[in-house]
N, C-alpha and C positions, 0 to 999 in steps of 0.2 A: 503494500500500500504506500505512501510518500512518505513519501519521505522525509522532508524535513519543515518543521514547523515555523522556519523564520521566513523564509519567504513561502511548502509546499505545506499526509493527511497526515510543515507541512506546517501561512503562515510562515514564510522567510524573511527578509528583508532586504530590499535588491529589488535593481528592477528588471523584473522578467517573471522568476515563478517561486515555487513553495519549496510530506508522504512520505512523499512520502511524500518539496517547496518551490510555490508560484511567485512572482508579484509583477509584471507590470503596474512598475511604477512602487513606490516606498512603501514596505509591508509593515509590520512590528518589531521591532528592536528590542531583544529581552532588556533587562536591566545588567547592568555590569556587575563582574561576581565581585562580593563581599571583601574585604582586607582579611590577612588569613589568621588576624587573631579575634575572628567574630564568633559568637557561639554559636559551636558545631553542632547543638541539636535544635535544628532552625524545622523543625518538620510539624511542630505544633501536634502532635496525635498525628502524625500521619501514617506514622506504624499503624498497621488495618487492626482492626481488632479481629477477633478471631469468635465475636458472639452468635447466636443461632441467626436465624433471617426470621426480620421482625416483619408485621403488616402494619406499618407506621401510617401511610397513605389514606384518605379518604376513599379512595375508589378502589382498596382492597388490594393492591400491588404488593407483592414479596420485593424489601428491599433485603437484598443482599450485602452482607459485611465482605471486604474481603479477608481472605486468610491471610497474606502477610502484605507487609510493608516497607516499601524501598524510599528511603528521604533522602537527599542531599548535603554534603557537608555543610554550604556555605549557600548566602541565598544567591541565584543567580546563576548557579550553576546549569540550570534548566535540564534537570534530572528527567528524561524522558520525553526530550525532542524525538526519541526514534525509539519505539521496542519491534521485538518481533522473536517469533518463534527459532532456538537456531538448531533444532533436532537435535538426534543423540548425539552429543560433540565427545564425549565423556564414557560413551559402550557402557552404562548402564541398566540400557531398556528406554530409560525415561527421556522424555525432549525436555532441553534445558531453555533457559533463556539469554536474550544479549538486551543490553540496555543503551541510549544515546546520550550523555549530558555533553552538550554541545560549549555549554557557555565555559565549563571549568575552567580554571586557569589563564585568564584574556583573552576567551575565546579560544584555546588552542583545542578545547575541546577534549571529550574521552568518551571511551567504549567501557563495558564491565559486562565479563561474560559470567552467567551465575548456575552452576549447577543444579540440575533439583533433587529435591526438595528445597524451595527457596526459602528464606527466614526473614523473619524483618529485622529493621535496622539499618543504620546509614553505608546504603550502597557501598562506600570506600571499606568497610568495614568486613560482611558480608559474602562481597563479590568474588569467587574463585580467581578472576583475574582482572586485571584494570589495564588499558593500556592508554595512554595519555598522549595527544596530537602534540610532533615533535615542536613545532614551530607556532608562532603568537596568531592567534587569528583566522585558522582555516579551519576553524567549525569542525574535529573529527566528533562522529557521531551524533550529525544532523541526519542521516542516515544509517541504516542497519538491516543487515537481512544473512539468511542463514536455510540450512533445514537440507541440504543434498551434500553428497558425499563427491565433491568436485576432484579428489584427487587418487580416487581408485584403493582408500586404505580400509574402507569400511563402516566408515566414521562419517557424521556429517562436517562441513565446513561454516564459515561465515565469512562475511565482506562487510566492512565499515567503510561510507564516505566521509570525504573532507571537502564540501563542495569549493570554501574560500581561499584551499591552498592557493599561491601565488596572487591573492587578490582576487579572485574568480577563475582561474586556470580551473580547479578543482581537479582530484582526483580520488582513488581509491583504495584502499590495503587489502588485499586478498588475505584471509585470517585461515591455514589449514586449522583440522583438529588436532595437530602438535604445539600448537602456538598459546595452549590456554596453559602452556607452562612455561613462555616469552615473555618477559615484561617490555618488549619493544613490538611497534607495529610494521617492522619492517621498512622496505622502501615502496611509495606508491606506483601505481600507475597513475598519470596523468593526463589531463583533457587536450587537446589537442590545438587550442588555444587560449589567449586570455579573454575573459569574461563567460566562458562555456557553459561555466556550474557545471562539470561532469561532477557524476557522484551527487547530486541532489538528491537521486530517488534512486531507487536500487531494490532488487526482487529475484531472487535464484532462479532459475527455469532451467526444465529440461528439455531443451526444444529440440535436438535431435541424437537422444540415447544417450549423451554424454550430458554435463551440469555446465551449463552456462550462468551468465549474470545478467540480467536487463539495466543499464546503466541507463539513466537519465540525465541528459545534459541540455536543458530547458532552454539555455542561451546561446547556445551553438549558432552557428552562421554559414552552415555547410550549403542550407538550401535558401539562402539570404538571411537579412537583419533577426535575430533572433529568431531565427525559424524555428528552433530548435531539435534536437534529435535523442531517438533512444537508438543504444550500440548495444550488440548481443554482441558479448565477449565471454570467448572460454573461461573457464576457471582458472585454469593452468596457464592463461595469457599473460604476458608480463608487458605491454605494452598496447595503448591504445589501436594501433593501426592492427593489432592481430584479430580486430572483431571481425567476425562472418557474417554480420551485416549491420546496416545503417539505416536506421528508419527514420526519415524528417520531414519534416513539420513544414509550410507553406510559409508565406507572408501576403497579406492583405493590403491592396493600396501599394504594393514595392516598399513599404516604411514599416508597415506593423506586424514583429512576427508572433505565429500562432506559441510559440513557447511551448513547441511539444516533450515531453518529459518529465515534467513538474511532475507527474504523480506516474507510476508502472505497476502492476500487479501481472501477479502469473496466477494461470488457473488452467487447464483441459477443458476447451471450451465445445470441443466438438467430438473427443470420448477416441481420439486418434494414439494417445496414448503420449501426445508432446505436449508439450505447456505453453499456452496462447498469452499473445498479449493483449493489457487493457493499461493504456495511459495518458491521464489527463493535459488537457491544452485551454487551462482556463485565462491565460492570455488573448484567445483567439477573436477577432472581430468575425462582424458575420451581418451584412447585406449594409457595412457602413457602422454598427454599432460595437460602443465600445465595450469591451472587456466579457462580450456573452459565454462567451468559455465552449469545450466538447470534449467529446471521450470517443477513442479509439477502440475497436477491438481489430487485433489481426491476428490470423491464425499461421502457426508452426505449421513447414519449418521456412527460415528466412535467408536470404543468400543476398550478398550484396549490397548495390545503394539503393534506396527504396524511397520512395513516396509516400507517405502512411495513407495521404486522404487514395492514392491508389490501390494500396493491399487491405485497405481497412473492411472488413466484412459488414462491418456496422458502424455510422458514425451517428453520434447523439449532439446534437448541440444543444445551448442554451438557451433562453425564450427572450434577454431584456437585458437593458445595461449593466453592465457589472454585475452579473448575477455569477460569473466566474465560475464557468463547470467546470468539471475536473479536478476542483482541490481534494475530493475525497471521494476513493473508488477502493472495492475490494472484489475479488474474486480467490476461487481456489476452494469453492465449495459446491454442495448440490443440496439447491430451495427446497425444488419439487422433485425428485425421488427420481429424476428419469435417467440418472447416471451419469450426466454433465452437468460440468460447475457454471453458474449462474452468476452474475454479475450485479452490484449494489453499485449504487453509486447517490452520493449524498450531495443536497444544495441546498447550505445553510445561508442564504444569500437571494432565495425565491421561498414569497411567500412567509418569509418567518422561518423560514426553515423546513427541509424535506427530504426524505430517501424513495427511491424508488429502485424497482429491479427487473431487471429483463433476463430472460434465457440468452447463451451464450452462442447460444444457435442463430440469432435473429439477423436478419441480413437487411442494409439497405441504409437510408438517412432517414432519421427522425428527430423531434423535439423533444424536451424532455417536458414528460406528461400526456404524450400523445395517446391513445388508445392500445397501441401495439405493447406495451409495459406490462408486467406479467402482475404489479402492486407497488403504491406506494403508502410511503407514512406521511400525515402532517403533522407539523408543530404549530408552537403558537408565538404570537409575535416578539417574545423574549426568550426564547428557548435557545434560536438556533440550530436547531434540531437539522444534526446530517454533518454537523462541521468535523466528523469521524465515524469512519464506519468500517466494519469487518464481517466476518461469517467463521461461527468455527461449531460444532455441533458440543453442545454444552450439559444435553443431558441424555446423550448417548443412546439415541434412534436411530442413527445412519443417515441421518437429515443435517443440513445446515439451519446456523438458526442466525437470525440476525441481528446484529448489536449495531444500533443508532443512539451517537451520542449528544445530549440537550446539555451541552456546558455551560449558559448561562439560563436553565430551570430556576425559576424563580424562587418557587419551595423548595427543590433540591438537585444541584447539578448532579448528572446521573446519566449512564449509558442505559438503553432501555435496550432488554432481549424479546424479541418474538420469536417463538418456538415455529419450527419447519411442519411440515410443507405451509408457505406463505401464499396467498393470492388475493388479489384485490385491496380494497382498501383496509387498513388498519387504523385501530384507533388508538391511540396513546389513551385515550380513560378506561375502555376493556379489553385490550388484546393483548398486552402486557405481559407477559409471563413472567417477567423479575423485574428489578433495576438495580444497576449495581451502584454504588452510591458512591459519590466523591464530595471535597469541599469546593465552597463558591469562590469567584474570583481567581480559580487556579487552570482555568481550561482542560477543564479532566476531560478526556474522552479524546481531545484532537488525535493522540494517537492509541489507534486499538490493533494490539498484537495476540494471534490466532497462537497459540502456542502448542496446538495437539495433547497430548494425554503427559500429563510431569508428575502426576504422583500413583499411576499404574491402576486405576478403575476404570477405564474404559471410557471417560469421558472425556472432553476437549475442554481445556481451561484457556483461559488471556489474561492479558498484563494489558492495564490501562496506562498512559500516559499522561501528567496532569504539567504540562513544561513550566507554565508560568507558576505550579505550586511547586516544584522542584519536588516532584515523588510521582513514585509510580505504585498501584494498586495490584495486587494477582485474587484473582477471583478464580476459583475451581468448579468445573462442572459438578451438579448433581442433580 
C-alpha cells in the first residue's frame, strides 16, 4: 500500500506525491524530532492495552483494544510512517513485522524489524533490529514492504525506502533475511535522477516466478515533467537500470504530470498465479481539473518501457478538484470468495470521506462511484473516512475483510472492519463488525499493515500506523 505518509497511504511533503507519498504541490511537514535529552516515554498510554473488547458505542460496535504497543522515543520521530507485513524473516512459522519512523534522527530516518510475538514498549527498545538512515534527511522508512523470499534461502526478505536520499534522488536498501542481525543498511540502490522520489512507495511482487519489488518513483521525468513511474526490479538487483520494466505515468497540458507511483500494491488480480499491479496517481488532472487523482491496475507479467494509461486493464479516476485518488489503495486479498484478490481503494477527500471496491477482474475507464463498483462505505463530514485502507482476513473465513480508517472520528479515531464477503453499500452505524481504536489528533489509521497470521491461530492480524502520534497499534484477529 504507500507508502509514505509525508507527501503518499503516504501525506509526504514535496511536490509531486505521498503508501504508500503524493503531493503536488506542499503536503505536511511532520514536526522536527525532539532534543535527545526529552522524555523518552513521550507515548502517553500508547502501549495498547491488552483488555477484552468493550461495546462502548451507541450503535452496538465491538471496539477492539489492541494487544500490544509500539511508541516512539522522542516526539517527532513519526513512528509508523510505513508498517507492513514482512513474513517469516526469522523461520519460525510466524510472519513478523517491519516498522517506518521516518523523522528519527533529522530526518535520516529508521527501519525496526520486530519478530513475533511482538511486545509493547518503545520500538528502540523492543525491536529485534533497528537500522538507522546513514545520512541527515533522506526519510529511510517512509516506506517499507516485505513478505517473499527474494533471494532463494527460504526465508522471506524486506526493502526499506529513502525516498529524500540526495535531496529527492531517493533510493532503496534491499534488506535479505541475514540482515536482521546487521546493524547497517547496507549500500542503496538509487533513483535514477534528482527529484524522482524513487523509493516513495514500494510493494514485493511476484510477477514472474521469481520476487520482484514494485518501486514507486512519483516524480520521475522519464515520460515528461513528473510523469512519474513504477520500476519492477529484481530483488537480487543492485542497480536501478536492472529493472524488467518501467511503467509511466502521462503529463497533462505538457506541464502537469500525473505522479504515477505515489501509492503501489501487489495482489493476483486475475488468479494467473503472478502478482498485478494497483498504483495511485492522485497528482493527475483530468478534462483540465486540478488534482482529480486515478488508480491503475495492470496485470503481470511486464517487460520493458511501458505506458501504464496503455497496459492498465482498469483505470478509475476521480470525480472533482483535488479530491486526489490514489492516496490510498490496497489489494492482495479476496472480498467475494471467487479466488481473486479485489481491490479497495479509499477517498478521504470526496464527500467527507469514502472506500469503495471493485473486483480485480474489471476492465475499462470508470469514475469513482460509478455503478460498475462491486461497494462502497461513506463517512461523515469529519471523519475522513478512506485516508487508509487495507484487507487482511481477521477472523479467519478464507474471506478478506476490510479495514477503512476514520482518523479524524469525532467520538473516536478508529479503523472500522467489515467482515467478507462485502457488496453494496455499507453503513458505518450497522455493518460494522469491530473498530479498532486509536487516539485523536494522531492520524491513526493512514497507514494499515496486512501482517498474515504472527501468533499461529489461523487468523490475519495488522499493525496500525498512527505517524503524527508516533506509535503504532497490532490488533490480532479473532
Amino acid at each position: 500500500m504507500k507508502a509514505h505518509w509525508l507527501v503518499v497511504v503516504a501525506l509526504v511533503a514535496c511536490g509531486g506525491k505521498d503508501e504508500s507519498g503524493e503531493t503536488d504541490g506542499p503536503g505536511t511537514t511532520p514536526p522536527p524530532p525532539a532534543d535527545a535529552d526529552a522524555d523518552a516515554d513521550t507515548d502517553a498510554d500508547t502501549d495498547a492495552d491488552t483488555d477484552a473488547d468493550t461495546d462502548t458505542d451507541a450503535d452496538g460496535d465491538v471496539d477492539q483494544a489492541a494487544s500490544a504497543g509500539l511508541s516512539a522515543q522522542f516526539p517527532g520521530d513519526t513512528l509508523g510512517s510505513a508498517v507492513a507485513g514482512a513474513g517469516d524473516v526469522d523461520g519460525d512459522g510466524l510472519r513478523d513485522l517491519i516498522v517506518g519512523a521516518s523523522g528519527v534522527t533529522s530526518s535520516s530516518g529508521a527501519a525496526f524489524f520486530l519478530a513475533s510475538p511482538v511486545t509493547s514498549g518503545l520500538v528502540n527498545s523492543v525491536a529485534t533490529n533497528t537500522w538507522l538512515g546513514p545520512t541527515p534527511a533522506e526519510r529511510t522508512g517512509e516506506a517499507v514492504t516485505g513478505g517473499l523470499d527474494g533471494d532463494g534461502d527460504g526465508r522471506a526478505d524486506m526493502v526499506v525506502g529513502a525516498w529524500l536520499i540526495g535531496g529527492g534522488q531517493g533510493g532503496i536498501y534491499m534488506m535479505s533475511s541475514t540482515a536482521v542481525t546487521s546493524p547497517s543498511l547496507g549500500s542503496p540502490i538509487l533513483g535514477a535522477a534528482a527529484s524522482d522520489y524513487f523509493g516513495a512507495s514500494l510493494a514485493m511482487a511476484a510477477t514472474s516466478g521469481d520476487a520482484a519489488v514494485f518501486v514507486g518513483a512519483y516524480g520521475s521525468d522519464l515520460a515528461g515533467p513528473q510523469s512519474g513511474t513504477v520500476y519492477v526490479l529484481p530483488f537480487t538487483a543492485t542497480n536501478q537500470n536492472q529493472a524488467t520494466a518501467r511503467l509511466n505515468g502521462g503529463v497533462y497540458d505538457k506541464l502537469f504530470g500525473h505522479g504515477v507511483g505515489w501509492n503501489v500494491a501487489a495482489g493476483d488480480l486475475d488468479g494467473d498465479g503472478l502478482d498485478d499491479l494497483v498504483t495511485g496517481a492522485p497528482d493527475q488532472y483530468k478534462d483540465g481539473i486540478i488534482d482529480t487523482g486515478a488508480v491503475y491496475l495492470a496485470l503481470a507479467p511486464f517487460s520493458g518501457d511501458l505506458v501504464i494509461a496503455d497496459v492498465a486493464t482498469l483505470i478509475v479516476d476521480g470525480v472533482g478538484k483535488q479530491n486526489r485518488l490514489g492516496e490510498a489503495i490496497a489489494t492482495g486479498g479476496d472480498i467475494d470468495g471467487d479466488g481473486l484478490d479485489d481491490v479497495l481503494i479509499g477517498a478521504p477527500n470526496i464527500n467527507g470521506g469514502t472506500a469503495w471496491w471493485v473486483k480485480g477482474t474489471a476492465t475499462g475507464r470508470m469514475t469513482i462511484g460509478d455503478a460498475a463498483f462491486d461497494g462502497f462505505v461513506d463517512g461523515d463530514d469529519l471523519s475522513r473516512l478512506g485516508a487508509g485502507v487495507g484487507l487482511e482476513d481477521m477472523n479467519g473465513d478464507g474471506l478478506a475483510d476490510l479495514l477503512v480508517a476514520a482518523p479524524d472520528n469525532e467520538e473516536l479515531p478508529h479503523v472500522a472492519v467489515f467482515y467478507g464477503p462485502a457488496e453494496g453499500a455499507l453503513d458505518l452505524e450497522g455493518n460494522v463488525a469491530k473498530r479498532l481504536v486509536g487516539q485523536a489528533a494522531s492520524d491513526f489509521g493512514l497507514q494499515i499493515g496486512a501482517l498474515g497470521d504472527t501468533d499461529g491461530d489461523g487468523k490475519g492480524d495488522v499493525a496500525i500506523g498512527a505517524p503524527l502520534g508516533d506509535y503504532v497499534s497490532i490488533f490480532l484477529g479473532e
